[in-house]
SERO-4910 file (N, C-alpha, C, O; in steps of 0.05 Angstrom, whole numbers):
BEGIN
 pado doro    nc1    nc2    nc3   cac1   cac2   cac3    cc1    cc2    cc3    oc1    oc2    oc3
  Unk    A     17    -24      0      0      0      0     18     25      0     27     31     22
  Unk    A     25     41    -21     44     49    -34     32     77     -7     49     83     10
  Unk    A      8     90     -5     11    117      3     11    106     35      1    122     52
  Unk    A     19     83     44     19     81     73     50     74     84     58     66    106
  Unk    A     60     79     65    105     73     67    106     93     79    117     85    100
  Unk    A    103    117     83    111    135     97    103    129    135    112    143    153
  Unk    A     91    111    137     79    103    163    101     92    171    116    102    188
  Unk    A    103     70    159    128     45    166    148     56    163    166     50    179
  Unk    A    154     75    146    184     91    138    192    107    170    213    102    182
  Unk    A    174    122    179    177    141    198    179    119    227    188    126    249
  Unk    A    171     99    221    174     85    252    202     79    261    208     83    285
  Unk    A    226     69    238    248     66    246    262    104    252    273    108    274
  Unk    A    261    114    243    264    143    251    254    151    276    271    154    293
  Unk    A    233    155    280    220    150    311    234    141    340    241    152    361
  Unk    A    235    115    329    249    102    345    279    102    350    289     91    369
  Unk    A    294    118    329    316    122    327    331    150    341    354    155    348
  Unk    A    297    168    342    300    195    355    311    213    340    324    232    348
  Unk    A    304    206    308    325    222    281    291    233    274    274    216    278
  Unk    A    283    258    266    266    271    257    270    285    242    275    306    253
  Unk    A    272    287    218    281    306    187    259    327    194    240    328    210
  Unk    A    266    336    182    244    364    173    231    371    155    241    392    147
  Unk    A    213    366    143    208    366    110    201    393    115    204    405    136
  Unk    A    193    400     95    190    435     85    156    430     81    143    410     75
  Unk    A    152    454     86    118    465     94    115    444    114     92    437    107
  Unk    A    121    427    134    122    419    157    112    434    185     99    424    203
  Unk    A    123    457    184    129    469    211     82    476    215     61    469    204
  Unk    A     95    499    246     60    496    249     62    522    237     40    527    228
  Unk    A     79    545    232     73    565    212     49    562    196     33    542    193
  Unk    A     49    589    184     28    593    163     34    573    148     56    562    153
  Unk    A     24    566    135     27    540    110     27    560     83     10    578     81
  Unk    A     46    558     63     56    578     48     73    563     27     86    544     36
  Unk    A     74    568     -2     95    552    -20    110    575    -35     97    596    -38
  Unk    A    130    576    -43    136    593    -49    137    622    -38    139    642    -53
  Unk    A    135    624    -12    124    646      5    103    663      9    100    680     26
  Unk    A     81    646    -23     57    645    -24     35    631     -2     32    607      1
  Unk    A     16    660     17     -3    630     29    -27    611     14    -44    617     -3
  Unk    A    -23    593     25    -42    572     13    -68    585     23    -71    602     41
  Unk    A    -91    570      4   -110    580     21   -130    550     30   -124    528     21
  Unk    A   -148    554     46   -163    536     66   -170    511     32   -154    492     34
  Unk    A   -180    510     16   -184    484      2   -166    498    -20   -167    522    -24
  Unk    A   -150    482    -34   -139    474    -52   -146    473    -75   -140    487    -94
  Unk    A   -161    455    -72   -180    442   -106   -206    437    -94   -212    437    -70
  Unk    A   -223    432   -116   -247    413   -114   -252    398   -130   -245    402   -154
  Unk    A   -265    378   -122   -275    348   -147   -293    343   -147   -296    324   -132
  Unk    A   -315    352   -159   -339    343   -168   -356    355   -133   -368    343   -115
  Unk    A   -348    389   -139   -357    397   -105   -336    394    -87   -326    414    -77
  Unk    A   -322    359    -76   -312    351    -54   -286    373    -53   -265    373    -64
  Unk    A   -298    389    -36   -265    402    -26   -238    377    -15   -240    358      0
  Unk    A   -216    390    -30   -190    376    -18   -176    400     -5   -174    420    -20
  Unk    A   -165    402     25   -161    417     41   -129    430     40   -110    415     36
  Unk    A   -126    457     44    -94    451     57    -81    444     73    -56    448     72
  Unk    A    -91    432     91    -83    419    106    -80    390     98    -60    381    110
  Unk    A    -94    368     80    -93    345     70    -68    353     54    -46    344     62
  Unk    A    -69    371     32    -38    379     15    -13    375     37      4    358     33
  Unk    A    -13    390     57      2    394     67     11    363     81     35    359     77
  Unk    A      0    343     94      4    320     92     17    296     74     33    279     82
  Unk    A      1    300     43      8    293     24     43    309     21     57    288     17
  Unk    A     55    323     21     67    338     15     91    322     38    110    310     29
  Unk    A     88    325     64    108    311     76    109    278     77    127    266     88
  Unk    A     83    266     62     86    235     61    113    231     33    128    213     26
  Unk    A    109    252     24    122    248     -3    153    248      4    168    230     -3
  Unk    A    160    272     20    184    277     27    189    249     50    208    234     50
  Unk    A    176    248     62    193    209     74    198    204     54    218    212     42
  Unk    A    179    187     44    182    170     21    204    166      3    215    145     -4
  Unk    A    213    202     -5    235    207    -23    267    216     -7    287    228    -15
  Unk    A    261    206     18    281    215     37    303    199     35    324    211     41
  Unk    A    307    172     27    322    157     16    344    170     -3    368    165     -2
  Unk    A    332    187    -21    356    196    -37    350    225    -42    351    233    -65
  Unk    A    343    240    -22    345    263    -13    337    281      5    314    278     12
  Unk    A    349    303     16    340    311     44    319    334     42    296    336     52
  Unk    A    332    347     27    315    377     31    303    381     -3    310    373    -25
  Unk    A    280    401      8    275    404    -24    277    430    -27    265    445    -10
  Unk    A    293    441    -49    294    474    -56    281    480    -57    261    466    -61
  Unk    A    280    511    -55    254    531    -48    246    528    -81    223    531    -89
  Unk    A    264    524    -96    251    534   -122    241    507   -133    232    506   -157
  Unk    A    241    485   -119    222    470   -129    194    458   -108    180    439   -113
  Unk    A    194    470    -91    167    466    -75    144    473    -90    122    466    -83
  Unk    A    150    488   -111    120    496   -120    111    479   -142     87    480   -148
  Unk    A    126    464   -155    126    434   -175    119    406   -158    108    386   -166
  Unk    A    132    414   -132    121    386   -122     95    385   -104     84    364    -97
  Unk    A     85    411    -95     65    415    -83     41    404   -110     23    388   -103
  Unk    A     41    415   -140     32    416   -154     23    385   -163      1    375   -165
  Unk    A     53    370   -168     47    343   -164     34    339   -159     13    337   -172
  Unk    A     40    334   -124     31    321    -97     -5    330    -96    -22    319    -82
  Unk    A     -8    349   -111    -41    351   -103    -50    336   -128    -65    319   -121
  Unk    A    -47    335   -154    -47    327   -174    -49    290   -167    -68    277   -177
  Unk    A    -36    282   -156    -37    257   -143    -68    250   -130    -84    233   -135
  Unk    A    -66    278   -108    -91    278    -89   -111    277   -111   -125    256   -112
  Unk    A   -115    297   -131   -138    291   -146   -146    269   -155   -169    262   -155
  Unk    A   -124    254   -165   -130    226   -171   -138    203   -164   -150    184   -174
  Unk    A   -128    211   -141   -152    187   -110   -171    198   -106   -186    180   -100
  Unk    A   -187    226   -103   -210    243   -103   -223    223   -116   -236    207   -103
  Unk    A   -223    220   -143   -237    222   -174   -242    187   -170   -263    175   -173
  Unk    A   -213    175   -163   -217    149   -163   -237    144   -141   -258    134   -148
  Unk    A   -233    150   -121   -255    145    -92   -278    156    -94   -297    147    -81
  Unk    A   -280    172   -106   -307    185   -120   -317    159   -126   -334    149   -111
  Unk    A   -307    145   -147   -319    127   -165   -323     95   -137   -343     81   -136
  Unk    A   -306     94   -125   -317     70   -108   -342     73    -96   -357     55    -89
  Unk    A   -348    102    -93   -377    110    -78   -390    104    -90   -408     91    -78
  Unk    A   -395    107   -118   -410     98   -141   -416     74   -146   -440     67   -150
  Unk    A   -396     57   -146   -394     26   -141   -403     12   -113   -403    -11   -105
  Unk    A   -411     33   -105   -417     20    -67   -398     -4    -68   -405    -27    -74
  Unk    A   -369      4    -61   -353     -5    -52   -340      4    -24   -326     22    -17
  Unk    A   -355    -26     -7   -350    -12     24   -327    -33     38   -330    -55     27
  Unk    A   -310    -34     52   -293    -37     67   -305    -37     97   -311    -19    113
  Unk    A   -306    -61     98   -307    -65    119   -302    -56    152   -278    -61    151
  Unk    A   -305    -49    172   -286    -32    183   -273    -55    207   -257    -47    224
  Unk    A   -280    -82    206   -252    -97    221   -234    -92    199   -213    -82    208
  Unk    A   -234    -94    174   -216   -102    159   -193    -81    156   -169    -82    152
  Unk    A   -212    -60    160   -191    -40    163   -168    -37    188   -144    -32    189
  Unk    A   -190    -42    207   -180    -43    236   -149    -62    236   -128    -56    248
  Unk    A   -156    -89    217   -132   -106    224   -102    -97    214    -79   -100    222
  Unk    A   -119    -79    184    -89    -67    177    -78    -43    195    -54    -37    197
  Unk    A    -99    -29    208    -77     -7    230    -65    -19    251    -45     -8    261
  Unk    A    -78    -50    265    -68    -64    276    -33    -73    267    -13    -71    282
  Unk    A    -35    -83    235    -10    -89    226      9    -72    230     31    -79    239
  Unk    A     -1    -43    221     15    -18    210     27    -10    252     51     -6    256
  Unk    A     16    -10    264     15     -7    295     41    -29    304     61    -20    315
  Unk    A     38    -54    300     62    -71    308     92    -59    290    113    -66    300
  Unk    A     93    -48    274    115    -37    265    122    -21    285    135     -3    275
  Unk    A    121    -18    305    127      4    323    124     -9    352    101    -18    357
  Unk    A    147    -11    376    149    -25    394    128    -11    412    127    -25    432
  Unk    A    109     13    415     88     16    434     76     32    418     83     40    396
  Unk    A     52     39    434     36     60    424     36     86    426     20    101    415
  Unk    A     60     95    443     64    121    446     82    129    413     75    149    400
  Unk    A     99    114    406    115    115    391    102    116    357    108    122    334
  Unk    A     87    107    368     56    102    343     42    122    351     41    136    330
  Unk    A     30    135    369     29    166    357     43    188    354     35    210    348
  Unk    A     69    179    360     88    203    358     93    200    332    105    220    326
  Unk    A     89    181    304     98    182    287     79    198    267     85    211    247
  Unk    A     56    193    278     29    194    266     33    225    268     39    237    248
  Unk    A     30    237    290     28    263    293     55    285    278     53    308    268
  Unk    A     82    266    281    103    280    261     91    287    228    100    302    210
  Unk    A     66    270    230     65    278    196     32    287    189     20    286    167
  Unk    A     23    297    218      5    319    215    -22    297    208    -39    301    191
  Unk    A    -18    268    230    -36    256    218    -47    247    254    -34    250    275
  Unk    A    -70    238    251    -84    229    272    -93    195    279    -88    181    259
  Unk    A    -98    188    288   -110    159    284   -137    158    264   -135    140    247
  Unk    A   -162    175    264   -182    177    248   -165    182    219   -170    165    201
  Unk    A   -149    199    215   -137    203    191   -127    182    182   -132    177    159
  Unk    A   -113    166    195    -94    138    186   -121    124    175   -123    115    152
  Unk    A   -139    123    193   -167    100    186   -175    111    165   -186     91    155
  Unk    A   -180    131    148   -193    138    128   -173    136     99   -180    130     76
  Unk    A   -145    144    110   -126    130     94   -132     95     81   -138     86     58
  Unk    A   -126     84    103   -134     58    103   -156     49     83   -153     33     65
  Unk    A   -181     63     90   -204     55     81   -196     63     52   -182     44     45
  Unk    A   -197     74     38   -182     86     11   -176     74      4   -191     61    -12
  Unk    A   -149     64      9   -129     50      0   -140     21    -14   -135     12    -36
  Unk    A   -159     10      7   -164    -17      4   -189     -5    -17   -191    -20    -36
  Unk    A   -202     10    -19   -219      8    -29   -219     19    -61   -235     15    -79
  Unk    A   -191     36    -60   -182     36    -91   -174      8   -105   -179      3   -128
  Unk    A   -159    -11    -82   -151    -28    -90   -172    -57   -101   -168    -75   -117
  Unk    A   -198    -51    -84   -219    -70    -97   -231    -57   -122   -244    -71   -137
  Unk    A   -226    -34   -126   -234    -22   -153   -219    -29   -174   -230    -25   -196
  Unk    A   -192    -39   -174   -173    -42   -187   -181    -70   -196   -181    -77   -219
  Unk    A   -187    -83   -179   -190   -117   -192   -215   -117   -196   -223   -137   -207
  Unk    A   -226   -105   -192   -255   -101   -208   -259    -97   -242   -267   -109   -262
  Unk    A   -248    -72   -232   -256    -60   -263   -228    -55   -278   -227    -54   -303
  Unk    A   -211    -53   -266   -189    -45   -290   -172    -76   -299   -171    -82   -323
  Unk    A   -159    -98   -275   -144   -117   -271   -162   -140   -293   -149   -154   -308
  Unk    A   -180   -141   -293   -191   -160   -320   -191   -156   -341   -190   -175   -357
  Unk    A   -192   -129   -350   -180   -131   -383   -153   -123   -375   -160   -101   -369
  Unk    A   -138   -123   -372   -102   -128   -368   -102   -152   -383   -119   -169   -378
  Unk    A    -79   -157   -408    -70   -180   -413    -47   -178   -418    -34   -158   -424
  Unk    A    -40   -204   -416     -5   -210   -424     -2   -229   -437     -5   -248   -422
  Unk    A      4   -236   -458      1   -256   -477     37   -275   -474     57   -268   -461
  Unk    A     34   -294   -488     53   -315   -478     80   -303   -494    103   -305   -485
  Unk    A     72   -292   -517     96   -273   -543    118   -254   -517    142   -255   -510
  Unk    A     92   -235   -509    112   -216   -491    124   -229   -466    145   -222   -456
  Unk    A    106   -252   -454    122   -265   -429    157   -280   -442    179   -274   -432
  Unk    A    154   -292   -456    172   -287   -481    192   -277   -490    214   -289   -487
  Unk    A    191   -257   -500    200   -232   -504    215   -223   -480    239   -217   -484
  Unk    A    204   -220   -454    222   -209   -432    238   -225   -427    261   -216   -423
  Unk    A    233   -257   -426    266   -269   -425    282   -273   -437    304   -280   -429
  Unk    A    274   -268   -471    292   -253   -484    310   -242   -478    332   -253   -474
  Unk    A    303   -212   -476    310   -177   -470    328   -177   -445    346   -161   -444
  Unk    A    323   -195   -423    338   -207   -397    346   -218   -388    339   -223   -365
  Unk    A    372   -232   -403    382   -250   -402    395   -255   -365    392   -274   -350
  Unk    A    409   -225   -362    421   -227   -336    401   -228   -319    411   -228   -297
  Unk    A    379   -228   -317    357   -223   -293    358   -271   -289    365   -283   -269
  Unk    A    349   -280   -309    361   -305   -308    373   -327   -303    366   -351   -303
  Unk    A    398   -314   -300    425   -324   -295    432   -335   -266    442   -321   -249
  Unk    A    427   -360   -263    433   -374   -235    463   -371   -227    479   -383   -242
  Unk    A    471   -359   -209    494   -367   -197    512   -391   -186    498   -411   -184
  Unk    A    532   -394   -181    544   -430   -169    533   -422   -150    528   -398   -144
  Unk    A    526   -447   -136    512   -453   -118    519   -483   -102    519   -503   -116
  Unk    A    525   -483    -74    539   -498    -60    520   -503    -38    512   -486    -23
  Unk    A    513   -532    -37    500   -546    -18    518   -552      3    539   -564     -4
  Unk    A    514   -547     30    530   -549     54    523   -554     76    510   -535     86
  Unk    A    525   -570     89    530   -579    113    548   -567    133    570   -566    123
  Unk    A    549   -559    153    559   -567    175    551   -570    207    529   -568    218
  Unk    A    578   -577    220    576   -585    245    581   -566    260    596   -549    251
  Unk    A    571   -563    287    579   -529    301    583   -527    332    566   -532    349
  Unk    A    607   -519    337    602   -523    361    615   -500    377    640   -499    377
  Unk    A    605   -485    387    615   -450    398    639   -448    414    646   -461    434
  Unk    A    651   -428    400    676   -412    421    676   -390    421    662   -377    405
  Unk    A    694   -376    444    700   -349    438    717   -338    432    732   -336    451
  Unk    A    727   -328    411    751   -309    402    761   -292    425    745   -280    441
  Unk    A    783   -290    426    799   -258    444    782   -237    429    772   -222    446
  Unk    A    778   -231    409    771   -206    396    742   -201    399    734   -178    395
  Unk    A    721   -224    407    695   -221    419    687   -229    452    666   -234    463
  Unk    A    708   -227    461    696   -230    491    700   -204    499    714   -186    490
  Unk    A    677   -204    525    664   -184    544    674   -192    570    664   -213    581
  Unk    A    694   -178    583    707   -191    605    695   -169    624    684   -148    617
  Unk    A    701   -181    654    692   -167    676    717   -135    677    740   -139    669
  Unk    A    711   -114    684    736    -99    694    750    -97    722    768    -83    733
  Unk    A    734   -118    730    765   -127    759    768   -154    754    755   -173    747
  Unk    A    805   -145    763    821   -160    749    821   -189    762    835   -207    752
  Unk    A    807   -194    781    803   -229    790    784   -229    783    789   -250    772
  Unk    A    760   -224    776    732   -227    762    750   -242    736    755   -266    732
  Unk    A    761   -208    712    770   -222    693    785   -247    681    788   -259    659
  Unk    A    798   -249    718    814   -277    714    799   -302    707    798   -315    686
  Unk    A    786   -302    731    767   -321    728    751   -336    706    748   -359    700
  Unk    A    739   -304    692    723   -308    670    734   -315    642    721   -324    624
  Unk    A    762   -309    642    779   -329    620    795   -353    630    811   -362    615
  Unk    A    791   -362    651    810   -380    645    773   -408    647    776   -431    640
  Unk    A    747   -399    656    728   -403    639    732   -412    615    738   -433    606
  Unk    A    724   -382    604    732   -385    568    749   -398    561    747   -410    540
  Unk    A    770   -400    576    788   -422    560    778   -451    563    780   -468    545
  Unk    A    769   -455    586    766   -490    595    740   -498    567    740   -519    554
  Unk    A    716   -472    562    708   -482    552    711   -481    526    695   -495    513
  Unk    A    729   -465    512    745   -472    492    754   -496    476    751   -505    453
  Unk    A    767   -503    500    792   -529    500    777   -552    497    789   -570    486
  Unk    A    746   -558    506    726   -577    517    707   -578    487    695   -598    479
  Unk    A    709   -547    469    696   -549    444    717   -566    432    709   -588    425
  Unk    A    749   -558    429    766   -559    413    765   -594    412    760   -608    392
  Unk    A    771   -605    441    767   -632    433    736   -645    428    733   -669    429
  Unk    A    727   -639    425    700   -649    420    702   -651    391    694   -671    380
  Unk    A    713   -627    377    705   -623    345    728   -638    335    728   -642    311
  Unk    A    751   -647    349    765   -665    342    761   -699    335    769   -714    317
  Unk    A    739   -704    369    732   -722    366    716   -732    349    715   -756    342
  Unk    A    702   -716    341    680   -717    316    685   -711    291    664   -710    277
  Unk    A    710   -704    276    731   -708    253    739   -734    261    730   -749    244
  Unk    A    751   -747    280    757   -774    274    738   -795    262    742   -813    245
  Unk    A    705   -785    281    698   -804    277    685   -803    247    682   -823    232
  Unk    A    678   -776    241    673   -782    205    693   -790    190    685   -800    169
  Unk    A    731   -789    193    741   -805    182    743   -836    183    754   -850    166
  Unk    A    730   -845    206    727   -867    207    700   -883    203    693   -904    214
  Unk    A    685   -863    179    670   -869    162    637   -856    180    620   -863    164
  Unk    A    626   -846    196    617   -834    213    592   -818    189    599   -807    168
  Unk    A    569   -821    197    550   -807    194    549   -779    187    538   -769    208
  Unk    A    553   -759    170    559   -735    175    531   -723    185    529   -713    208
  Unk    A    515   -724    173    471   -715    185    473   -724    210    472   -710    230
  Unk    A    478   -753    212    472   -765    238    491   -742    274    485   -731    295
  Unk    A    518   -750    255    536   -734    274    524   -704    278    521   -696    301
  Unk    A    519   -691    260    505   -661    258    481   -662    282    476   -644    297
  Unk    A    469   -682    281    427   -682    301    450   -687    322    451   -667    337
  Unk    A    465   -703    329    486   -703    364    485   -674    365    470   -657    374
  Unk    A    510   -675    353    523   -653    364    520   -625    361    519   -608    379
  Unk    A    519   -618    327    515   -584    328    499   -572    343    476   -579    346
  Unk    A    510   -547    358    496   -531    367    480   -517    349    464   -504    363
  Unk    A    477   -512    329    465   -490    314    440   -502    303    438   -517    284
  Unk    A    418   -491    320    398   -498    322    377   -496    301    353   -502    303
  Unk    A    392   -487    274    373   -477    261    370   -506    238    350   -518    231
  Unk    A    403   -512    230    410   -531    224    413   -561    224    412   -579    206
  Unk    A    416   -561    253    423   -589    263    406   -608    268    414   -631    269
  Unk    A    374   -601    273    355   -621    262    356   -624    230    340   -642    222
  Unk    A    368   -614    211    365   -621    177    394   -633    177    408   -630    156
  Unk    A    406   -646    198    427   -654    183    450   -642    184    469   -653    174
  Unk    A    450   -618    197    469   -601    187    469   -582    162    486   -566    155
  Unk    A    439   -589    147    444   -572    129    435   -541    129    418   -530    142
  Unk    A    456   -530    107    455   -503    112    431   -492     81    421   -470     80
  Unk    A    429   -511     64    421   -504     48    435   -492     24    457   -482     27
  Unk    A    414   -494    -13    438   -488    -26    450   -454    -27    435   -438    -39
  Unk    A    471   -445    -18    483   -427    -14    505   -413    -44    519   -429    -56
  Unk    A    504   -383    -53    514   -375    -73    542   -375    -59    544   -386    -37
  Unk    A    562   -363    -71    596   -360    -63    588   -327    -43    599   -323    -21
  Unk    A    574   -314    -51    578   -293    -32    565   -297     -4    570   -277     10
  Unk    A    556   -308      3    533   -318     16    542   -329     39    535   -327     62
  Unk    A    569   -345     23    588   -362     46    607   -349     60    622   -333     48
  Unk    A    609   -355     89    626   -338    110    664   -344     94    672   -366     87
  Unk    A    679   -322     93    698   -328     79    723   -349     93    742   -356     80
  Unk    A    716   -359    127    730   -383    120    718   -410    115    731   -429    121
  Unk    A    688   -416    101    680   -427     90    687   -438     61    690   -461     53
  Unk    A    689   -400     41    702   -415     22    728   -425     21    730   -445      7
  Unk    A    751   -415     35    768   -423     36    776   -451     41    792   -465     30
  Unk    A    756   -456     63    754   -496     57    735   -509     26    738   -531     16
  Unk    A    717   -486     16    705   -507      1    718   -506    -26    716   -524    -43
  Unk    A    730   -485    -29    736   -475    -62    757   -513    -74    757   -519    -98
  Unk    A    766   -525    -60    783   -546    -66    769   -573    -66    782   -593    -74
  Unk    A    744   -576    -57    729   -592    -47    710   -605    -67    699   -592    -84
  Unk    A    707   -630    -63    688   -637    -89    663   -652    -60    664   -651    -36
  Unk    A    642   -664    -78    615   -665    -71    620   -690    -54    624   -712    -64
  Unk    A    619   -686    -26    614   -721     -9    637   -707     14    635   -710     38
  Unk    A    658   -690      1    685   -684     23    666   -667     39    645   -655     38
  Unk    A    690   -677     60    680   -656     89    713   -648     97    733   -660     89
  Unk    A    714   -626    114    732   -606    119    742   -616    144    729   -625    162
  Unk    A    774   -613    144    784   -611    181    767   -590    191    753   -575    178
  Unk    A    772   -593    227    751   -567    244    764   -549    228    783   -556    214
  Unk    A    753   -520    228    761   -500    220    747   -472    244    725   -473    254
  Unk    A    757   -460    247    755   -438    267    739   -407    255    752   -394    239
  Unk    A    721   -402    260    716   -371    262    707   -363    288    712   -373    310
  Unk    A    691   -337    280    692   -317    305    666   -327    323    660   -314    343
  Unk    A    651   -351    316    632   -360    335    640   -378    343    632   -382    366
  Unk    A    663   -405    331    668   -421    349    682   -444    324    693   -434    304
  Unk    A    681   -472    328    687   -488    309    667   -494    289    644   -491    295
  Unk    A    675   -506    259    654   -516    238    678   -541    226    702   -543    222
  Unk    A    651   -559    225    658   -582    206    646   -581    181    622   -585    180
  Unk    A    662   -576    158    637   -570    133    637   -601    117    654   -619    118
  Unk    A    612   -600    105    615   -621     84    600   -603     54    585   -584     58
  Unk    A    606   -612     31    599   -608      8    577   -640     -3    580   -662    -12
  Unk    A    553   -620      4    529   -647    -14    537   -637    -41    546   -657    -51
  Unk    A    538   -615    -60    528   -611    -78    539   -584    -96    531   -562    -93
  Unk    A    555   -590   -110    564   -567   -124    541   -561   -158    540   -578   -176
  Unk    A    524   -527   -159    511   -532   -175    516   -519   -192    504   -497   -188
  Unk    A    536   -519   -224    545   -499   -234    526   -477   -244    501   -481   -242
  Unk    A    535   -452   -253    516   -429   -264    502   -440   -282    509   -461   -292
  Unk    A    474   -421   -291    465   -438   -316    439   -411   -316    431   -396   -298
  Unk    A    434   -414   -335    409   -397   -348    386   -420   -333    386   -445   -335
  Unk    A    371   -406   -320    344   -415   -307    322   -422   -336    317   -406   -354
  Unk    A    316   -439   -333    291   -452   -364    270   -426   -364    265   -414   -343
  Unk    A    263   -422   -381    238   -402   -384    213   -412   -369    195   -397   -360
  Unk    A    211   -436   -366    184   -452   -355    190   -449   -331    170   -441   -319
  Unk    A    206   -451   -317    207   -447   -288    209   -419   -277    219   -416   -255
  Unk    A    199   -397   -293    209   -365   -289    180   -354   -303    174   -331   -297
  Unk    A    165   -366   -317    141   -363   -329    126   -352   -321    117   -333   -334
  Unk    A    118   -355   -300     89   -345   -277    106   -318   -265     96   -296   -269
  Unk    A    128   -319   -252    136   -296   -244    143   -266   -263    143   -242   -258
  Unk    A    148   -284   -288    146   -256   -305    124   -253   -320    122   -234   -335
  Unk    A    106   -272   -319     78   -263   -317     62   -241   -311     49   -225   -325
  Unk    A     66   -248   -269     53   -237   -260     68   -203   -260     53   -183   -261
  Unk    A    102   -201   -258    108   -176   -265     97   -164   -289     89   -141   -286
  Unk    A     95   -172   -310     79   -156   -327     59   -150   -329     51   -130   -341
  Unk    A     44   -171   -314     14   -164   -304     13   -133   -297      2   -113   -306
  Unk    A     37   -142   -272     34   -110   -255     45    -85   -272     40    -62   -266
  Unk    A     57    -89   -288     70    -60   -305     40    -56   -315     25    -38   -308
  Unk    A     35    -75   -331     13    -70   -353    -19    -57   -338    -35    -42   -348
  Unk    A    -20    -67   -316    -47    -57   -296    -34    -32   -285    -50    -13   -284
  Unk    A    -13    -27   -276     -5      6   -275    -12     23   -296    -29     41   -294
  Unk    A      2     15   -321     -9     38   -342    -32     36   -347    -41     56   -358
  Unk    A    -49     17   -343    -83     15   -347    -95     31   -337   -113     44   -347
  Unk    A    -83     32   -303    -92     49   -289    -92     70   -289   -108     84   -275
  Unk    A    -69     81   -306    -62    112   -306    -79    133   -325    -87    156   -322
  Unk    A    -80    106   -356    -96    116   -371   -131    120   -359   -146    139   -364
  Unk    A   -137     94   -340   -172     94   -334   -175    125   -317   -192    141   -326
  Unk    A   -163    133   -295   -149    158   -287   -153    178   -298   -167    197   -293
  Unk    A   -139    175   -316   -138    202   -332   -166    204   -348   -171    228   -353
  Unk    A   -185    185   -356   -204    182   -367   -227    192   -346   -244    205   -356
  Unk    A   -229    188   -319   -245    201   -300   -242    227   -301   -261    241   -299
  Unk    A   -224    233   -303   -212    259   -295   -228    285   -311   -241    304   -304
  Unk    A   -217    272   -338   -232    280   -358   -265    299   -360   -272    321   -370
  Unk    A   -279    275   -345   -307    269   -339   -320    293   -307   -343    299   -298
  Unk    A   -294    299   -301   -297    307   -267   -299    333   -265   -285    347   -280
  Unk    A   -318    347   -245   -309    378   -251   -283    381   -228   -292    375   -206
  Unk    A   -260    387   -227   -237    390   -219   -230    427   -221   -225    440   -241
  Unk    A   -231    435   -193   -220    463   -200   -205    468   -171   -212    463   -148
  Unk    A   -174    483   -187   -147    471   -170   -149    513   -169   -155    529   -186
  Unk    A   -140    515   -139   -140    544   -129   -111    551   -121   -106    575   -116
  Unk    A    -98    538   -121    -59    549   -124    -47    546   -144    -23    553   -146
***
């Protein structure tokens, strides 16, 4: 729900205690160009759109685009205000038309998505401090909401069924994309795990018999991994279960009920003293212990899968459904512009 990113965007900020400033933000006069705005904006078909909704619209945009930029020049606030209402009209005209359609939304349904949009945020104070940074309220979020969903049942209504995509152009794009395609090597892996601590990650006490203590700890239990992962290299050289040995012993819980497996993994993917054991390794070998910064690993290689162009049949439906979605965007933009048309629309800045 593209106009509700600015919700979820502002929660890690929030919480971070970082608050940007977007421009026409402040509680000042509301003004573009050093021009004041005045109380409605536009109208659509009668429905006043407010300056105060602009002015919302206007800082959802600036989150949104905050990613790859901070501030917006004075000399272009008056292009993006223009936009940004231009936008507004367009959900006006569109929501206009769900009224028409008696297209109603439920109001649990709505409820569950402010519920959703609400867990992005560790309390509720924090959830209205975000709300209110962008000049919005809880009733405002809910009418948001309601919109949103209810442009979006308009969309598979009336525009999403004549959308087509014929099998030529699904086609055609794996053509045109070859690199989008392109499977990487790929290394099936195993291992065995069993924790230590590096000098360079321990948290020691700062008195100095505490700290004694607490390494010569770390070391006993060190020394107690070290032979363990020894003992269990012997016993896979002496022909030893590698899955089976993995459900004993690894600690790594995520793993060691599958065996040890890690799953098939690309070359970047793998921790770099991983590749360093596997780059020499063919399919069945398993590795002396080897050491990183969480503790010991025993690797094995199930499966080396060279690169290869992915079959068109197995990539079919996904570039399907992406063209679906390009092709129901511009549908939409044109059906849009076709209301618009139709609407009495009169814009006052």
């Amino acid at each position: 729900m593209k106009r509700l990113m600015s919700v979820f965007g502002v929660a890690s900020m929030v919480m971070a205690g970082i608050f940007p400033s977007p421009a026409f933000a402040g509680d000042e006069k509301f003004t573009i160009n050093g021009n004041p705005v005045p109380e409605v904006v536009a109208t659509v078909n009668g429905t006043p759109l407010s300056a105060d909704l602009l002015k919302r619209e206007i800082i959802s945009y600036q989150l949104n685009e905050s990613h790859t930029r901070k501030d917006v020049p004075p000399e272009e606030q008056g292009k993006i205000a223009r936009q940004v209402l231009d936008d507004a009209i367009d959900r006006e005209v569109l929501f206009q038309k769900t009224r028409e359609m008696n297209i109603v939304i439920p109001p649990e349904q709505v409820e569950r998505e402010i519920t959703q949009i609400k867990s992005q945020f560790p309390g509720d104070e924090l959830f209205m401090k975000a709300l209110k940074f962008q000049h919005l309220d809880l009733d405002t979020l809910k009418e948001r909401v309601e919109r949103q969903m209810a442009w979006e049942e308009y969309v598979r209504k009336e525009v999403a069924p004549h959308v087509k995509v014929s099998d030529a152009q699904v086609e055609q794009f794996y053509r045109d994309n070859p690199d989008m395609f392109q499977q990487p090597e790929r290394y099936s892996v195993r291992h065995i795990f069993l924790s230590a601590t590096d000098e360079a990650h321990r948290e020691l006490p700062e008195d100095a018999a505490d700290r004694a203590k607490a390494e010569r700890l770390i070391e006993r239990l060190n020394a107690n991994a070290k032979k363990t992962i020894d003992e269990i290299h012997s016993k896979l050289k002496s022909g030893g279960d590698f899955a089976a040995l993995a459900k004993e012993y690894s600690e790594d819980v995520n793993s060691a009920g599958k065996g040890g497996s890690l799953g098939p993994l690309t070359w970047d993917h793998l921790p770099e003293e991983f590749q360093r054991s596997i780059k020499d390794m063919h399919a069945g070998d398993f590795s002396p212990p080897i050491q990183s910064s969480l503790g010991y690993h025993i690797l094995q290689l199930d499966e080396k899968t060279p690169s290869h162009v992915i079959p068109l049949d197995e990539v079919k439906t996904e570039i399907l459904n992406h063209q679906l979605r390009i092709e129901t965007r511009k549908a939409m933009k044109e059906h849009v512009a076709r209301l618009r048309k139709k609407a009495d629309i009169r814009i006052f800045i």
